[in-house]
C-alpha positions in Angstrom: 64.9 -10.8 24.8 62.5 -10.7 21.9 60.4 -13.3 23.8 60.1 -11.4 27.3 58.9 -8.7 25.4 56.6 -10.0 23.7 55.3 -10.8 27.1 55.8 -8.0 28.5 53.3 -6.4 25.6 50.7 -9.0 26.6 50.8 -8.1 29.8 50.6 -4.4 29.3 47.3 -4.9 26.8 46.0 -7.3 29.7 45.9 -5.1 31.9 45.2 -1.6 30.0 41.6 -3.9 28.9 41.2 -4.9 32.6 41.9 -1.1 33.3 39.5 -0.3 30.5 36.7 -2.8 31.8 36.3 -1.5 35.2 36.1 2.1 33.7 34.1 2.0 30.5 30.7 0.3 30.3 31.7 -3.8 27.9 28.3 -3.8 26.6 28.7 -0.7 24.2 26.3 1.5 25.5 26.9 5.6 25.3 26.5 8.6 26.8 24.6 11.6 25.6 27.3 12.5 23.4 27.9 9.1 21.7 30.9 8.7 23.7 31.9 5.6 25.8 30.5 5.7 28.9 32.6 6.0 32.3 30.7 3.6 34.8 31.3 5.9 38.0 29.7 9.0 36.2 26.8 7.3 34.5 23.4 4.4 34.4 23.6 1.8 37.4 21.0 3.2 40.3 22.5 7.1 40.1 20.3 7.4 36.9 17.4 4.6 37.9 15.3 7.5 40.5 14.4 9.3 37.1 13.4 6.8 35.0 11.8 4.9 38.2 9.9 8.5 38.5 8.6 8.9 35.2 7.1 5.3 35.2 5.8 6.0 38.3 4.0 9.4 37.1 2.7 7.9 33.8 1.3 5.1 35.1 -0.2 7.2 37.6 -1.7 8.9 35.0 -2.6 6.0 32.8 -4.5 4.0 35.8 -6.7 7.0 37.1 -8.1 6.6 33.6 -8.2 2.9 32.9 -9.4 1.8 36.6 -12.4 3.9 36.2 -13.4 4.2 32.7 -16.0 1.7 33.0 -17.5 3.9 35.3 -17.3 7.3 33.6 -18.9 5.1 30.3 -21.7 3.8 32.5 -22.8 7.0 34.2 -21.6 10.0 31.7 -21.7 8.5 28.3 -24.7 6.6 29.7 -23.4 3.3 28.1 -24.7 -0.5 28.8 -22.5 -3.0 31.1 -21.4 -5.6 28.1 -20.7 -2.0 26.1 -18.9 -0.4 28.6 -16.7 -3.6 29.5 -16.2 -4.3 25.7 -15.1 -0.5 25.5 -13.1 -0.9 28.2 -10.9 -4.0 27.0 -10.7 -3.1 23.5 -9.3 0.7 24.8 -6.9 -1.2 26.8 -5.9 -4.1 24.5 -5.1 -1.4 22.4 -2.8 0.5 25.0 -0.6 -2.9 24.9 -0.8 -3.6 21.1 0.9 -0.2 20.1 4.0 -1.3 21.8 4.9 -3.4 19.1 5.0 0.1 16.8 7.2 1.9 19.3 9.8 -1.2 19.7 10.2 -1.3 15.9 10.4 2.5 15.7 13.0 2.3 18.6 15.0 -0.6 17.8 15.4 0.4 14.4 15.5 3.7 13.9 15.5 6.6 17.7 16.5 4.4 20.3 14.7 3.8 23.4 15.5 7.4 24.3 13.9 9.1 21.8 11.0 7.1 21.4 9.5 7.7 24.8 10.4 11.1 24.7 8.4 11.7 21.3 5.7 9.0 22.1 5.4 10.8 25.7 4.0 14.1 23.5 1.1 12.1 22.1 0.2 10.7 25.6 0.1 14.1 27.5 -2.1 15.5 24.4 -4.4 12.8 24.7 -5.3 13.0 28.7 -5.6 16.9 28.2 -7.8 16.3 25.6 -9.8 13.6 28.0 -9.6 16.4 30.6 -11.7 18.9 28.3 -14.3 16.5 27.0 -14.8 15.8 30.7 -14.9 20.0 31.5 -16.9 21.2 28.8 -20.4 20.6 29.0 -20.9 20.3 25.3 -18.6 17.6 24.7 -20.3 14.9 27.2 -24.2 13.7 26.9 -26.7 15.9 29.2 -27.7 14.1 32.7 -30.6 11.8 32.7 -34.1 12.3 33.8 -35.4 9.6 35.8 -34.7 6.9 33.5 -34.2 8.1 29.9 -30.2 8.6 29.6 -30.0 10.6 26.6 -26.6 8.5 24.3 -23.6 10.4 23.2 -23.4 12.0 20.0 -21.4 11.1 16.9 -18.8 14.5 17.9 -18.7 13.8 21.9 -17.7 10.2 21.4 -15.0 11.5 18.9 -13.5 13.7 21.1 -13.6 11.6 24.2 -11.9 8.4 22.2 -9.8 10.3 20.4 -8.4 12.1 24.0 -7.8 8.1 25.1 -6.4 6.5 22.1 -4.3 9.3 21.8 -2.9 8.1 24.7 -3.3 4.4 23.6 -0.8 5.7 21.3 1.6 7.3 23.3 1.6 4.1 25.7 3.0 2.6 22.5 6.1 4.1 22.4 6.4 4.5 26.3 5.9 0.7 27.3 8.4 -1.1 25.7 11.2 0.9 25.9 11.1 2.6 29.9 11.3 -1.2 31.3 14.8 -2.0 28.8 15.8 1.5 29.2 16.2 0.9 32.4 17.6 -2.3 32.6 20.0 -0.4 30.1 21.8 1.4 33.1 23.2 -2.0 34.3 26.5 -3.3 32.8 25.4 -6.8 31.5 29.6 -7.4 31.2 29.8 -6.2 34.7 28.8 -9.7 37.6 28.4 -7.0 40.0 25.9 -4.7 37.9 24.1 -7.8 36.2 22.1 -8.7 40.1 21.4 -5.2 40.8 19.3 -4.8 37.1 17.8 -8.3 38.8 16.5 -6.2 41.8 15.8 -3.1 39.4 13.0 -5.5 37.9 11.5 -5.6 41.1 11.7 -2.2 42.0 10.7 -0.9 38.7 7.3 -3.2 39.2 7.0 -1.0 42.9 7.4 2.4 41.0 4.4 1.1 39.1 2.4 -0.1 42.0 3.1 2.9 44.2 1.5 5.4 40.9 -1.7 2.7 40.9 -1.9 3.1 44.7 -2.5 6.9 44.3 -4.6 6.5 41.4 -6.8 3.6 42.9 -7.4 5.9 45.9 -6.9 9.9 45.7 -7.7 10.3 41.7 -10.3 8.0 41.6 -12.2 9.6 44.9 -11.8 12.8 43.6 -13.7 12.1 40.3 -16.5 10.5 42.1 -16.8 13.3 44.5 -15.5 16.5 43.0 -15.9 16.3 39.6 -14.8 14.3 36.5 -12.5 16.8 34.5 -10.9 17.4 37.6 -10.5 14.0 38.2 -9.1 13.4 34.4 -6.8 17.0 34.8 -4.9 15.6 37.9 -3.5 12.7 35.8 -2.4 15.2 32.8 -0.5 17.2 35.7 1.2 14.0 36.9 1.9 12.9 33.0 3.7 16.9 32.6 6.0 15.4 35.7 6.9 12.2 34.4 8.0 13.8 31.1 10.2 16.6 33.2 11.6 13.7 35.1 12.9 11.6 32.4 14.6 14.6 30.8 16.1 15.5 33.8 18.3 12.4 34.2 19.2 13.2 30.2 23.2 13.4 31.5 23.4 10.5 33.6 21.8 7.4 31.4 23.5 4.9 29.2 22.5 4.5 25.8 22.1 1.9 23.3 22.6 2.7 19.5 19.4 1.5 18.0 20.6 -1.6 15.3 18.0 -1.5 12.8 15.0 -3.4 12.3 14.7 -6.8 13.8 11.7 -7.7 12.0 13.9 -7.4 8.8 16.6 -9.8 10.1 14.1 -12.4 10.6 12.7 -12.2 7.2 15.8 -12.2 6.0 16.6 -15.6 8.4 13.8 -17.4 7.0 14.1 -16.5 3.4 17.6 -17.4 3.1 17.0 -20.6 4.8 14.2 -21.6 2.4 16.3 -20.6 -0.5 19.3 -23.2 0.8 17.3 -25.6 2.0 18.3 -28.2 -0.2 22.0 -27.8 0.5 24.2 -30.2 2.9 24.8 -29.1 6.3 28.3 -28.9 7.4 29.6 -31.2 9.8 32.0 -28.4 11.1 29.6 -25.7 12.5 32.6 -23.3 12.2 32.1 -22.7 8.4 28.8 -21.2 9.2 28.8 -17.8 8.6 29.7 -15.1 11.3 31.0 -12.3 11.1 34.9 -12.2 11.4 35.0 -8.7 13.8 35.4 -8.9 17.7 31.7 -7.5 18.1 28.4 -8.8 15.8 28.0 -7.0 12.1 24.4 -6.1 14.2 24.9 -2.5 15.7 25.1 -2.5 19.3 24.8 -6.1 19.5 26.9 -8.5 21.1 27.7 -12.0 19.1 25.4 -14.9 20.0 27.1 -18.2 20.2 25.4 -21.6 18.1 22.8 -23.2 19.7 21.7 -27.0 19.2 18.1 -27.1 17.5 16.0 -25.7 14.7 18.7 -27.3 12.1 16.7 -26.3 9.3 17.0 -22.3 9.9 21.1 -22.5 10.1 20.5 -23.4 6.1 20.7 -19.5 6.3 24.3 -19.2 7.3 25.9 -21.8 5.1 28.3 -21.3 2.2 27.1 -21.7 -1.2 29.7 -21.8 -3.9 27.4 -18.5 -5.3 28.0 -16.8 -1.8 31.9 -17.1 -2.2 32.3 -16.1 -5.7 30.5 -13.1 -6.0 32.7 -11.6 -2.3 29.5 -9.5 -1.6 26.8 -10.6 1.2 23.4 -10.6 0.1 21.3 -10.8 3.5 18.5 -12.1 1.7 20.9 -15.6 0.9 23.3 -15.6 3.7 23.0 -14.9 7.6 25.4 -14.4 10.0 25.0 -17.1 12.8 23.6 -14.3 15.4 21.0 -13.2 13.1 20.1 -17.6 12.9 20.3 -17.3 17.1 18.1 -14.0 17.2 15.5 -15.6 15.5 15.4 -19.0 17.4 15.0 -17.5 20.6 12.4 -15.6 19.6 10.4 -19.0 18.2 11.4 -20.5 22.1 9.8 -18.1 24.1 6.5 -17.9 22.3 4.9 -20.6 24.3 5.7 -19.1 27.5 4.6 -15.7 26.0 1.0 -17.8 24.8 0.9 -19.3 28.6 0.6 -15.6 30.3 -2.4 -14.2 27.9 -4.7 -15.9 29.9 -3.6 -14.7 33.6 -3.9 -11.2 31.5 -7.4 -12.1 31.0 -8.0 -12.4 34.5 -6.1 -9.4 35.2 -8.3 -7.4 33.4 -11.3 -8.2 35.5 -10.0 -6.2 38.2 -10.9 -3.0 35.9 -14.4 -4.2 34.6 -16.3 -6.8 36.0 -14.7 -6.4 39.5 -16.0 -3.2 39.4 -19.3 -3.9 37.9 -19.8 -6.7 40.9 -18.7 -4.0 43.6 -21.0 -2.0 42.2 -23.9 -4.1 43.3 -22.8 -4.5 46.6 -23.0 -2.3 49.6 -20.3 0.5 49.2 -21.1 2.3 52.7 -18.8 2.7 55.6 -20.7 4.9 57.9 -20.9 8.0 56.3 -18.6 7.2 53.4 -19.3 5.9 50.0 -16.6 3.7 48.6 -15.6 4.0 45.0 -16.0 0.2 43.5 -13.4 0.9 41.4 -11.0 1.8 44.5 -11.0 -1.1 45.7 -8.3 -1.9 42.9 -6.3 -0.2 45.7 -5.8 -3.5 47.8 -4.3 -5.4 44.5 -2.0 -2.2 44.5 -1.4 -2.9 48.2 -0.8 -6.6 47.6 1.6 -5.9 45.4 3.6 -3.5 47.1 3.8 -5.9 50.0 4.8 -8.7 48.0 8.1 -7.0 46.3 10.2 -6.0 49.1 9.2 -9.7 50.4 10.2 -11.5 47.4 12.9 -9.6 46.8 14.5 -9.1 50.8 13.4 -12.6 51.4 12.2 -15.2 49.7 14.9 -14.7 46.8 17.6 -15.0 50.1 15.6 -18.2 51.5 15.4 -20.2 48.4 19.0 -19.2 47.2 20.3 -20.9 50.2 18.4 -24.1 48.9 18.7 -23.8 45.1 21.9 -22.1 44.6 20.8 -20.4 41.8 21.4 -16.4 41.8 17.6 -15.5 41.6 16.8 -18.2 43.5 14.0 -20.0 41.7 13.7 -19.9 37.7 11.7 -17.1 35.9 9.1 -19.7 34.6 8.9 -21.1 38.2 7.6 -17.7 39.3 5.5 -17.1 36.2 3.9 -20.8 37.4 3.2 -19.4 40.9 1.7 -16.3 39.5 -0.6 -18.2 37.1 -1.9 -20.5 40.0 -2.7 -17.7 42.3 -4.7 -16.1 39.7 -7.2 -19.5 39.3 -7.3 -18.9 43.2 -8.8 -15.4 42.4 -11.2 -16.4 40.0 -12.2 -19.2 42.2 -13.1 -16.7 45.6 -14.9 -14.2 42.7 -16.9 -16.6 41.9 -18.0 -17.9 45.3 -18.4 -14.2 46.1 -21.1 -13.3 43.5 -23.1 -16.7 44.2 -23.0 -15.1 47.8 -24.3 -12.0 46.7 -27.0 -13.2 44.2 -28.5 -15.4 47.3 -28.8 -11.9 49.4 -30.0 -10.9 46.2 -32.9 -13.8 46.1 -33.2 -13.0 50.0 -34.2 -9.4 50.3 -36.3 -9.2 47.0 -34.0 -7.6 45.1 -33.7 -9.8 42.0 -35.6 -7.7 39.7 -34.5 -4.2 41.5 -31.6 -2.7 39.8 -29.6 -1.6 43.0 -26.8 -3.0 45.3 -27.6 -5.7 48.3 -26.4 -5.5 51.6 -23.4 -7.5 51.4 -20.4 -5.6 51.9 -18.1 -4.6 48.8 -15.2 -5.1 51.4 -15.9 -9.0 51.0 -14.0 -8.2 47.5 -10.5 -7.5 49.0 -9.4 -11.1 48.9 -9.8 -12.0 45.4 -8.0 -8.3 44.2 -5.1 -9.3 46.8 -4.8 -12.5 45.1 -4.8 -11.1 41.8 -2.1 -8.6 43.2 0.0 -11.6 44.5 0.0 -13.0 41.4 0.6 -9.6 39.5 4.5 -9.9 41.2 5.2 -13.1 40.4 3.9 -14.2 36.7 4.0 -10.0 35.3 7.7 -9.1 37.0 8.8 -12.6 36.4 8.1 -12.7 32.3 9.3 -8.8 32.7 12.9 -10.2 33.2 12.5 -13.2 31.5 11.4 -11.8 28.4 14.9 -9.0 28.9 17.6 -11.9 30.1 16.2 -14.0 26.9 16.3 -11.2 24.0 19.4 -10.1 22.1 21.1 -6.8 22.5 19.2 -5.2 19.6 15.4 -6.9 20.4 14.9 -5.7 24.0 12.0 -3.1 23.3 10.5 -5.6 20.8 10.8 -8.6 23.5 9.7 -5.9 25.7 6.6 -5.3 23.5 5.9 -9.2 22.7 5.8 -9.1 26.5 3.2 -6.5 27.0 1.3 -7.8 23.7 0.0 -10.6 26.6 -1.8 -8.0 28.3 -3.4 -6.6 24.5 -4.2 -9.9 23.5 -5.7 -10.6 26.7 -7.4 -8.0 26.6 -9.1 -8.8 22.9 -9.6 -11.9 24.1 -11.8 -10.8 27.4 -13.6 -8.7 25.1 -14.3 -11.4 22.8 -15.1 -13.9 25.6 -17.7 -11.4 26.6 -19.5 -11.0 23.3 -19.7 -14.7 22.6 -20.7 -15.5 26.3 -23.6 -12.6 25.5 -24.7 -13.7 22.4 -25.5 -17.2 23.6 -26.6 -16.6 26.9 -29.2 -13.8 25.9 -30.4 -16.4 22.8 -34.1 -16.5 23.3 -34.4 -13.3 25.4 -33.1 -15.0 28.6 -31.3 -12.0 30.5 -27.9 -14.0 30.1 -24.8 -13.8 32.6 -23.9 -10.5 32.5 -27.1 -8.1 32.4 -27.1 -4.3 33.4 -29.3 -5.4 36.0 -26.4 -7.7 37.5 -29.4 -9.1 39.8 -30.9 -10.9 37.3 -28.0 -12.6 35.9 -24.9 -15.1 36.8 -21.6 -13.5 36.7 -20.0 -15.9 38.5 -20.6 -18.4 35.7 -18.3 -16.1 33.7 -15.7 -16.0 36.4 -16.2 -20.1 36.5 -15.3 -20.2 32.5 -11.9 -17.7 33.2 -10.6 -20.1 36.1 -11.6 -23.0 33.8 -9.4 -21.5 31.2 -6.5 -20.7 33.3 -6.5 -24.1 35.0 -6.4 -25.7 31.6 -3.4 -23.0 30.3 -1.5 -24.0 33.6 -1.4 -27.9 32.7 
């Protein structure tokens, strides 16, 4: 009797946690209201059109700045090419280096919620303030007559920077979390959940595109033919609606308890493991030390199991005879195992992460020195002067052809060969994406020893002004760059969140945008080096404001060289 009872009770608890599973969220997340979260009234794609909305606005917003800035520098702040490109990259390195500040902020302390929301104040007072400077006469340098461009003074150039790093700043607190915020809304315990946040990726990637479409077109006409501040206002209006969108989906998202700081856990991993290192590991890995509740002693994170490997850091979580008299855990001498396992995949990814700075690098060109080239070539269709910097809108383009194909086809296709749920691997895509990129730098290349031959051809080598050759010759290499865009950027994008632990996903999500920051630094430093030994003797160099005189494709040479080099 007592034994069918028993049984009984394991059944009932079976199936009240099955019951339990299929209603409440098995990843811990929350509602609004701290409570556990039914699955039928919250997150999965119910809550995605808001958040998929609000990236879609911001980056709106943030490309109808970045896109053309080099151009607003050049002809309104009357600055050089090398200057404008250098201002350019280091404004924009910047935009991905802050991340790292809103992760930590957000994993630790406000959760991914919070952070965009405060983060998202900064940014819309930064393009309003870009908006003015552009408005008011007094804050921008008078026009130039003939050819004496009078320079910005020390006030306009600190409100105009000020306006974008402003928004450098709120980018910081925006970028890392939207991508795992979203992600967020998908049941990781759920098999069913876990492919849609798979195709969410993709989709989230679209949103972004689909804002840089407008941008690279509308916005960007409109400040080239109706006026600058009105040009810089339309963003801030678009900004206003991605905030009003995320707050809108307030009742329907998931939320993760933030679980403290991650950087501290990792201090904490290495310092322990240098204090123990001279003691035995145990042949039984169970008298590591874990924490003996169902879920980790990290908040909101889920236990991580022991992983072969990297020996030397699980000195952390071993027993001293010290450790087990004193009864109290100091986590600066003892470690759980998922702290050890947090830690060691963050060591394993960094050479992928090291592998994608340089296709960064050559995504950047599409925002300085593309535009620069297109800017010496003819823009005219008829009547109609093209923007050089619109024709970002074909990478845009590119890319939004590209999703819905990987995602509706080629993921099917190679399925039915590989058998694996995504079809191929993360880093396989990531390796596709870095190889098209070389492809772009290659065509680029070809493309300005093209134009410098019309150049040489018409007389125009020591004339300041565009050739004939037509600026729509460009549309190859920034549909390349645009292929490549959807499978190495959306590719680490998911790798980077099905690697990290529960309580890292903004700061994986930020180690994952610091590619594009470094890459950034990097293009910037490329350029002043390349500079400062090709203008050695008072040769012009590669990259001249007369671009006539100069070899630009020699530059674009040296960036495929690189990749090529990064892919082997």
């Amino acid at each position: 009797m007592g034994i069918a009872d028993d049984q009984l009770s394991h059944l009932e608890d079976a199936l009240l946690q099955r019951e339990s599973s299929e209603l409440y969220a098995g990843d811990g997340s929350v509602d609004y209201q701290g409570q556990p979260v039914l699955k039928r009234k919250t997150g999965n794609w119910r809550a995605c059109p808001f958040i998929l909305g609000n990236e879609c606005c911001e980056r709106l917003a943030y490309y109808s700045i970045a896109k053309n800035l080099v151009n607003y520098l050049t002809t309104n702040l009357h600055e050089g090419n090398v200057s404008a490109a250098r201002s350019v990259s280091t404004w924009a390195g910047t935009c991905y280096l802050t991340p790292l500040l809103g992760a930590y902020i957000a994993d630790s302390y406000w959760g991914r919620y919070w952070t965009i929301a405060v983060f998202s104040a900064f940014y819309f007072i930064g393009i309003c303030t870009l908006s003015i400077s552009a408005l008011v006469p007094t804050f921008k340098p008078a026009e130039c007559v003939g050819s004496i461009c009078p320079k910005a003074t020390p006030a306009q150039n600190a409100i105009f920077f000020g306006g974008i790093y402003l928004m450098a700043l709120g980018t910081g607190g925006i970028k890392p979390c939207v991508s795992s915020f979203g992600a967020d809304q998908f049941d990781d315990t759920d098999a069913d959940e876990r492919v849609k946040k798979g195709s969410f990726f993709n989709w989230f990637y679209f949103s972004i595109t689909i804002g840089s479409l407008v941008a690279s077109s509308l916005i960007i006409w409109i400040q080239e033919n109706v006026g600058w501040g009105i040009g810089f206002g339309v963003p801030a209006i678009f900004m206003g609606v991605a905030i009003t969108s995320f707050f809108l989906g307030t009742p329907l998202y998931r939320f993760q308890r933030p679980a403290g700081s991650p950087l501290t856990r990792i201090c904490q991993v290495i310092v322990a493991s240098y204090q123990k290192r001279k003691l035995e590991f145990p042949q039984d890995i169970s008298h590591l030390f874990e924490s003996q509740d169902k879920h980790s002693s990290i908040a909101g994170n889920r236990k991580l199991e022991h992983t072969q490997g990297m020996k030397c850091l699980y000195k952390a979580a071993v027993l001293s005879v010290t450790d087990e008299k004193n009864g109290v855990i100091d986590p600066w001498k003892l470690c759980t195992i998922t702290q050890v396992e947090e830690l060691k995949i963050l060591i394993r990814i960094l050479p992928i992460w090291a592998t994608v700075i340089f296709f960064s690098a050559v995504h950047s060109q599409m925002a300085t020195m593309f535009v620069e080239q297109g800017m010496m070539m003819d823009r005219t269709i008829g009547s109609f002067t093209i923007p050089a910097a619109s024709l970002s809108i074909f990478g845009v383009i590119s890319v939004i052809f590209w999703v819905p194909v990987y995602d509706r086809i080629l993921i099917p296709v190679a399925r039915k060969f590989t058998g694996k749920e995504k079809g191929i691997s993360d880093l396989q895509r990531i390796g596709i994406g870095l190889l098209i990129s070389i492809l772009a730098m290659v065509y680029a290349a070809l493309l300005e020893i093209k134009r410098l031959e019309d150049a040489r051809k018409q007389g125009l080598v020591d004339e300041n002004v565009a050739v004939s050759l037509s600026i729509l010759w460009q549309i190859p290499q920034f549909c390349l760059v645009g292929a490549a865009e959807v499978f190495a950027f959306v590719g680490l994008m998911e790798f980077f969140y099905d690697q990290s632990p529960d309580s890292m996903r903004s700061f994986f999500s930020a180690l994952a945008l610091l590619t594009t920051a470094v890459a950034y630094y990097l293009s910037s430093l490329i350029l002043t080096i390349v500079t400062a030994v090709t203008t050695a003797g008072g040769r012009p160099g590669w990259i001249p404001d007369n671009l006539n005189q100069g070899q630009l494709y020699n530059f674009f040479w040296l960036l495929a060289g690189l990749s090529f080099v990064n892919l082997l």
